[in-house]
N, C-alpha and C positions, 0 to 999 in steps of 0.2 A: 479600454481594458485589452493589453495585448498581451495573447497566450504563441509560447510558442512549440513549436509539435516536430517531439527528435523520433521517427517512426520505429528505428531500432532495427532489427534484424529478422531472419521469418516470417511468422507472420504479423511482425511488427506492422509492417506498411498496410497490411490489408484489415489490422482492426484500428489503425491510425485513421484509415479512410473513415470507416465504420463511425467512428466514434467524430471525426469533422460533422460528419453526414448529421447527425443527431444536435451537434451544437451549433451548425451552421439554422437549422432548422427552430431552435430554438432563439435565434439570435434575429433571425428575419422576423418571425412572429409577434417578438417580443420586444424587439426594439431596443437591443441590451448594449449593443453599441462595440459586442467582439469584434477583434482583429485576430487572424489567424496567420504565422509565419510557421512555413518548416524546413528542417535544416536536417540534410543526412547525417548518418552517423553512424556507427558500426563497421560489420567484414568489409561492407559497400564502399566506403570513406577509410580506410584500412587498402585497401587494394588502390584507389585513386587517390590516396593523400597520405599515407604512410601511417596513418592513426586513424584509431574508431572515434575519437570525439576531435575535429577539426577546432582552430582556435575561434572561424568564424559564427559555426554552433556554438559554441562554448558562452563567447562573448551574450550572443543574442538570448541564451538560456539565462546567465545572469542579470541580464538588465530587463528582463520578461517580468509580466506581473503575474504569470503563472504559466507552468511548464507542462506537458503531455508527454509524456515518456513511453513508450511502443517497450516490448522484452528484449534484450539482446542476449547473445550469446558469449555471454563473459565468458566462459569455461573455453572456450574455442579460441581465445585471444592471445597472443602474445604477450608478452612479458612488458609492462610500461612503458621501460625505456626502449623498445622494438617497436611503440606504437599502439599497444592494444591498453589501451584506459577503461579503467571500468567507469561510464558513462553514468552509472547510477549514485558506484560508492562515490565519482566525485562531486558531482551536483550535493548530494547529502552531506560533504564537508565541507566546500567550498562555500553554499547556502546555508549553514549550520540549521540543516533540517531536520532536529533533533528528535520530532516528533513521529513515528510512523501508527498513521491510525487504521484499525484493520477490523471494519466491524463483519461479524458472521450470525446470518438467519437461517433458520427453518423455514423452508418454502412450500407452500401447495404446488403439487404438480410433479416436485423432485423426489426421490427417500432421503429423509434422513438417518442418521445411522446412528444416533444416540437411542436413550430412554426419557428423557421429558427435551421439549421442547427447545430451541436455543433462541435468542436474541439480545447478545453482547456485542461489545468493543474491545479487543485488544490495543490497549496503547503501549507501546515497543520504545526505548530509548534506542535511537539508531543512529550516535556518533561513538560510542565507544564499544567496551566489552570484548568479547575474544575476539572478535573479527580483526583479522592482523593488518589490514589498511587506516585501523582507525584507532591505535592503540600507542602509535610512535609519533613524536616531532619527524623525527629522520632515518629510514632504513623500515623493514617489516616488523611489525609483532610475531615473525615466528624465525626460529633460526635452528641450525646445528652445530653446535658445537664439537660433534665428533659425525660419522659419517654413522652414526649408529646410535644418535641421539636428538631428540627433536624437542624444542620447547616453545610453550607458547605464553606471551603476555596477556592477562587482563587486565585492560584500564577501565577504572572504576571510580569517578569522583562525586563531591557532594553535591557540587554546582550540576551536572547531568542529571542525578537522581532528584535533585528539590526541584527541577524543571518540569521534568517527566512526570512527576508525581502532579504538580500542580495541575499541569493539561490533565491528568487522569480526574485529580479530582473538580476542574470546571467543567467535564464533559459529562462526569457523574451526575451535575446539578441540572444538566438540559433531560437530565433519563431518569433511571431509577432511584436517583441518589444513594449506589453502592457501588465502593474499590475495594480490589482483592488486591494483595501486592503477594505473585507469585516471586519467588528464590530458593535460594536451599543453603542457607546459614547455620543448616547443624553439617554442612562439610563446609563451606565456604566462609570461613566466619568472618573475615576481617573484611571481602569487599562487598560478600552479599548483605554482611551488621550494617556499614555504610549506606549500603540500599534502604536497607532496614530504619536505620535512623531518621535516614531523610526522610522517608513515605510518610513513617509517624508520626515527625513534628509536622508535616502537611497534614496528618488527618486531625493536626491539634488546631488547628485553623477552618476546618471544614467541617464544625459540631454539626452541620444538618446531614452529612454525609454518612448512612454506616460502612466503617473500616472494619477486613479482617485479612488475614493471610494464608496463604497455602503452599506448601512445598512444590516444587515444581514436574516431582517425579507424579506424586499423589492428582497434582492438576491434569495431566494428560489421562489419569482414570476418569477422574470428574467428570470433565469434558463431557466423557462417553456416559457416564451415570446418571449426574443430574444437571446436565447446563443449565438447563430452568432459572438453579439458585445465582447464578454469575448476571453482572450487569457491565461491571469498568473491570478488566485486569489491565493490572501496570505490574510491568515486569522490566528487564534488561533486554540486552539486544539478542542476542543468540537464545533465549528461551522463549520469549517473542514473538520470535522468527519462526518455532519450531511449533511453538502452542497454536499460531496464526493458522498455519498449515492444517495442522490437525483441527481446527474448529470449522476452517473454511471448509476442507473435504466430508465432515461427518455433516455439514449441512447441507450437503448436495453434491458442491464442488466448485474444485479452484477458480472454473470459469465463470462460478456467479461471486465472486469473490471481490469489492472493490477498495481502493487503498489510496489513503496519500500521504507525503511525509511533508511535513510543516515545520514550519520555525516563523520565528517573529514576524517579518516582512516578505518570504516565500511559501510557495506552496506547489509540489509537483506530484500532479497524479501520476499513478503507474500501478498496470494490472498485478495481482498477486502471482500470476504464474509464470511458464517461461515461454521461449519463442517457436517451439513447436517446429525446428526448420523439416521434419519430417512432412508436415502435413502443407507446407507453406504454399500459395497460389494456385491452391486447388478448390479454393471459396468454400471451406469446410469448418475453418476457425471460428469457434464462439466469442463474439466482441461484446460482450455482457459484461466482461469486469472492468476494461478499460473504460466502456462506455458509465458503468457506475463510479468507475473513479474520478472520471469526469466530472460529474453530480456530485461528489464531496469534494470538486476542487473547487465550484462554482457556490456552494457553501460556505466554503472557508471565504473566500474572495467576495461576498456577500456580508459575512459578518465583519472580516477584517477593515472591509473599505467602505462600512456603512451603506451594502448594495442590497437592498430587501430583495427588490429586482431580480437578483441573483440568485437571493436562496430559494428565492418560489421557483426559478426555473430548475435548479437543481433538482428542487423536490419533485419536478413530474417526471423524474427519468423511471427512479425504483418503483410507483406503481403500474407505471407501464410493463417493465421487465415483468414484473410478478404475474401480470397479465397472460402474459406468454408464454411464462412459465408453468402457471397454473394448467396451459392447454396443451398437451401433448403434440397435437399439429403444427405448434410454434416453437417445435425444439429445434433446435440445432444436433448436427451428427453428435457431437460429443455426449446429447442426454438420450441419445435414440430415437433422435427426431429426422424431420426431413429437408428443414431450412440449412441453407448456407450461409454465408457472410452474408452476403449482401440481402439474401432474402428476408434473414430475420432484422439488418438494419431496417429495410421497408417496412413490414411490419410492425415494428418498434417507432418509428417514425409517426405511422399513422395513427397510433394506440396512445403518444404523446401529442399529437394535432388536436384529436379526438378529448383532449382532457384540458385545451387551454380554452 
């Protein structure tokens, strides 16, 4: 099983370590049989090869049986044809990784910021919707037509939504068995009704599953009211994007946050937040959520390729994390602790030794 590891930008490289350290650890012990390649990628490979994602990364990431993706600084990038690719949006198209899964818990040891309790999944359709990379054959999904007007495309089709939906509802059946299918079809009517339609004939197939809906203005209260009652939301890309955010922060924060975006025969984790170049190589970066993304990629690649093997190893990362989370001496800077990188990797390392 060969993963390959694009470290990214900031503090890419130092929770890229981080998170080797933990799989490399679980691989010796267990006998799992990883191979680990990594390929630079970003400002780094941008200043040495005229592009953030080189053809030889590129190559290696598509023929990987799963990918580890560090945060880069897309925002800092130049313009595509200059060189600066966004390394994430095109893995996600190229890979048609249509699924982005983004679960958020309540922790002992962090505050949460809601009123009852939280432990969902957001699942996110992440090849189309407003995002203007992924709405055209050719040219952007946004344009000006005058120098004093700006417009942007939503692509919205059935085939995405009866996909997304379906992951939402197999995922519901390992949990709570409940989907909420957040949108807002009393202003969006033609593509969010389409979201709409698809979800429902998927919940006409998933009689063991309870289906309901929620507007998506109304869901960001929720959230904060009563997470408690949420289990599966499946939504589009850009409310998704935005609910994720907001569920992952009221549950502690971005950085215990873990994610991957899947599709049929790929799987690439990658932490929910960004690359921090302010704080970068100063061993300060919390590697919690890359290192849990990891553990859901090792899950997916578990179930998909018939590796039990896999998902057990996956499972001992999060009650490790929780472990350390739970104990104030084991926080890292960002929760007002006193571990750094590497400190809380050791740590984390030993608390998963400790549990095989």
């Amino acid at each position: 099983m060969h993963l390959i590891v694009l470290p990214g930008d900031g503090i890419g490289p130092e929770i890229c370590d981080a998170t080797l350290t933990v799989l490399a650890l679980l691989n010796d012990r267990l006998r799992l049989g990883l191979t680990f390649e990594s390929h630079g990628i970003g400002l780094a490979t941008l200043a040495s090869n005229g592009t953030t994602f080189p053809r030889a990364a590129r190559d290696a990431a598509m023929a990987a049986d799963g990918i580890i993706l560090g945060p880069i600084s897309h925002n800092d990038y130049p313009p595509t044809a200059d060189g600066g690719v966004n390394v994430s949006g095109d893995l996600r198209l190229s890979l048609d990784l249509y699924a982005n899964i983004r679960p958020a818990r309540s922790r002992e040891g962090v505050t949460f910021w809601g009123r009852t309790p939280m432990d969902l999944v957001i699942v996110r359709e992440n090849t189309e919707g407003f995002y203007a990379d992924r709405s055209m054959h050719m040219g952007p999904g946004e344009f000006m037509p005058t120098p004093d007007m700006a417009l942007a495309v939503r692509k919205i089709t059935a085939q995405a939504c009866a996909r997304i939906a379906r992951s939402a509802f197999e995922l519901a059946m390992e949990r709570n068995r409940h989907v909420t299918a957040v949108h807002k079809a009393n202003v969006l009517r033609v593509s969010d009704g389409l979201f709409l339609r698809e979800t429902r004939a998927m919940a006409a197939r998933f009689p063991g599953v309870t289906y309901d809906e929620q507007l998506v203005d109304s869901m960001t209260a929720m959230l904060v009211r009563d997470a408690a009652r949420f289990d599966v939301i499946v939504t589009t890309n850009m409310y998704g994007d935005i609910l994720s955010d907001e569920a992952a922060e009221l549950s502690g924060s971005l950085g215990l946050a873990g994610s991957i975006n899947a599709g049929e025969s790929h799987c690439m984790a990658q932490a929910q937040h960004g690359s921090a170049p302010d704080i970068a190589g100063r061993d300060t970066a919390n590697p919690a959520s890359l290192i849990l993304s990891a553990g859901l990629l090792l899950g997916w690649l578990g179930r998909m390729r018939g590796r039990p093997d896999l998902t057990a190893a996956g499972a001992l990362i999060e009650p490790a994390i929780d472990a350390l989370i739970a104990d104030p001496a084991t926080h890292t800077a960002d929760l007002g602790g006193p571990l750094g990188t590497a400190g809380f990797t050791s740590a984390l390392c030993a608390g998963i030794a400790a549990r095989m």
